[in-house]
N, C-alpha and C positions, 0 to 999 in steps of 0.2 A: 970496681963494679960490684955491684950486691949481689949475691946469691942466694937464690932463697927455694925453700921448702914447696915442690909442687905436690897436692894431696888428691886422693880420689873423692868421689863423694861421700864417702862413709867415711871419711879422713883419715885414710893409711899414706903414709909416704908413697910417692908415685913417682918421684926423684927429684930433679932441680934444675932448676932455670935463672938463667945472668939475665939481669933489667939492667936497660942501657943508664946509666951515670947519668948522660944529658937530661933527660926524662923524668928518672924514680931519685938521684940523688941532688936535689935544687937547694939551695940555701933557703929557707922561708922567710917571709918577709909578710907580717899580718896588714901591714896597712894595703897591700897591692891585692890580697884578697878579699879585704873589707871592702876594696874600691871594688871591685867585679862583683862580688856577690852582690851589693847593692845596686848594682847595673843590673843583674840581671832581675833583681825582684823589683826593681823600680820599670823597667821595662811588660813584666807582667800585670799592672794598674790598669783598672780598663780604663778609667779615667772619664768614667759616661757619669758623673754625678755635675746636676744642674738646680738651678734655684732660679725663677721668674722675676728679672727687672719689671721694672714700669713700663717697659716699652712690649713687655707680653701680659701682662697680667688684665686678664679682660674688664670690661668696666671701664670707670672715668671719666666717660668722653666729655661730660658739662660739669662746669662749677658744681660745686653744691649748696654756696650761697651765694650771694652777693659778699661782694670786696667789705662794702662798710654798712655801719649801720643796724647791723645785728647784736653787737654786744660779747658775739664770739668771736674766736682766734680766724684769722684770716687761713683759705682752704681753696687749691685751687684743685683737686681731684682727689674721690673714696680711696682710689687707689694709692695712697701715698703710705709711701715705709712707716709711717706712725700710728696707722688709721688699722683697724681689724679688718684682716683679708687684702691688706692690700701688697704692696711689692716688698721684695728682701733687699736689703741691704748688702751689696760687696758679698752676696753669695755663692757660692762655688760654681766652677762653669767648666765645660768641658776644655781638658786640654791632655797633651801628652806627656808622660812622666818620665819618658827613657832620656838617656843623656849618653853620649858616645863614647866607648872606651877604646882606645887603639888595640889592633887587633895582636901586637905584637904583646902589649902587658896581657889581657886576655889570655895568649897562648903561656906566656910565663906564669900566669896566676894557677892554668890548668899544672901546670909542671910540676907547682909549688904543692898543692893541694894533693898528688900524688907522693909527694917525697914526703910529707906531712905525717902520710899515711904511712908508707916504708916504716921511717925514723919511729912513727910511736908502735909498730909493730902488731899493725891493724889492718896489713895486708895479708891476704890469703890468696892463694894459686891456686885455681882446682884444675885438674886436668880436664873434667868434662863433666855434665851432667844429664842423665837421659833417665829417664822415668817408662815404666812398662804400660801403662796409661795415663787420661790425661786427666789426673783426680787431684785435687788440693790436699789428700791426706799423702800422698805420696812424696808432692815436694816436700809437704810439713816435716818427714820424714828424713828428707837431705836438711832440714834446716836445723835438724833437733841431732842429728849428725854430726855439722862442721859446728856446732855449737852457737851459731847466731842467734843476736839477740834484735839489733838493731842494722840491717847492712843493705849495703848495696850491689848487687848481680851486675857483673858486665859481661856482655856475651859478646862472640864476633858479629856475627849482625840476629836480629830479633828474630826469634822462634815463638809462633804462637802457642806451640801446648806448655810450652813452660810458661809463656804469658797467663795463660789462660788458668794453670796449674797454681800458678803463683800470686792471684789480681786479690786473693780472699786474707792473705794470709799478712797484719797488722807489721807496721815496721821492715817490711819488706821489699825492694824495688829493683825490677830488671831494669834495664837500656844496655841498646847496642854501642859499640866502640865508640861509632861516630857521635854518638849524640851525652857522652861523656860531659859534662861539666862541673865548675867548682862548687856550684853550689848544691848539689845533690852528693857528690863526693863530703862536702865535711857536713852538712847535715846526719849522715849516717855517719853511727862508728863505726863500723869495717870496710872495708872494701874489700870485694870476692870479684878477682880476673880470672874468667876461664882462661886455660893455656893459649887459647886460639886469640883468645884478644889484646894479649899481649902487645903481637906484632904489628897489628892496625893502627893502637896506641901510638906504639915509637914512629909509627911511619909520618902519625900527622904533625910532629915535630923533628923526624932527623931527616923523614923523604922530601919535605921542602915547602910543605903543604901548610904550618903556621910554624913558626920561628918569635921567641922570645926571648929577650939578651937580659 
């Protein structure tokens, strides 16, 4: 089991905390977290990009010559994909982009993306953080502090004045326990676990709740 450094907000030692092995210690495996994170940014495509065949593209409705006897190329509608103004060709049309990942790799991918962190020693423990109001200069304050440059805030569940305290300030991002993922985890270098969220954490892998072999 890892033991590691719990710090206050002004980053004094505050003592120490065991992260469960199953959890913070995962063997990494890049291709399983390539596959997830591409899940989930491919699932965020809104996928509402469209281009007008011939069968919407208004116009057409008569010849515009006769078949023969003109001298020019034969034409059976303005509206055709060669003509100016008229329809696109195999142009992009609405569809959905996500593709299913098992929720068991998902839960091991989140595992991995944790121990990731551990191992490169980009995790940070804070016991808690509370602010005497709810002003951007104050967090700025805790952030200049625990020394972050680029991280990520986990809290036990979402507190709006730290949201609120924290929405201004570049390279920065809260989310509660639950809403944890791989791909905000290794987009930021650090991760910062309040103490309290620790237990949330291990719970939605050892209480039963996502399981990853």
């Amino acid at each position: 089991m890892a033991t590691v450094t719990v710090y206050d907000q002004n980053k004094q030692e505050s003592g120490e905390i065991t992260l469960e092995p199953e959890v913070f210690e995962v063997a990494v495996r890049p291709e399983i977290l390539h596959l997830v994170v591409r899940a989930q940014l491919a699932a965020k495509r809104a996928g509402t990009h469209n281009a007008k065949t011939r069968a919407y593209v208004s116009g057409g409705g008569s010849k515009p010559w006769k078949q023969k006897g003109t001298g020019r190329a034969r034409s059976g509608s303005n509206r055709s994909p060669v003509w100016r103004g008229g329809a696109i060709v195999f142009g992009p049309s609405p569809r959905d982009y996500s593709f299913k990942v098992n929720s068991k790799v998902r839960a091991l991918a989140l595992r991995m993306a944790l121990s990731s962190r551990l191992e490169s020693k980009d995790l940070l423990v804070v016991k808690d953080i509370t602010l005497p109001e709810v002003k951007t200069k104050h967090f700025a304050g805790v952030v200049r502090a625990l020394e972050l440059k680029k991280a990520l805030i986990v809290l036990p569940e979402m507190n709006d004045d730290l949201a609120r305290s924290a929405r201004n300030i570049p390279d920065i991002k809260l989310l509660c326990a639950s809403q944890l993922n791989v791909a905000d985890i290794l987009k930021h270098k650090t991760l910062v676990l309040l103490e309290k969220a620790v237990e949330p954490i291990v719970k939605r892998f050892v209480g039963g709740e996502e399981k990853g072999e």
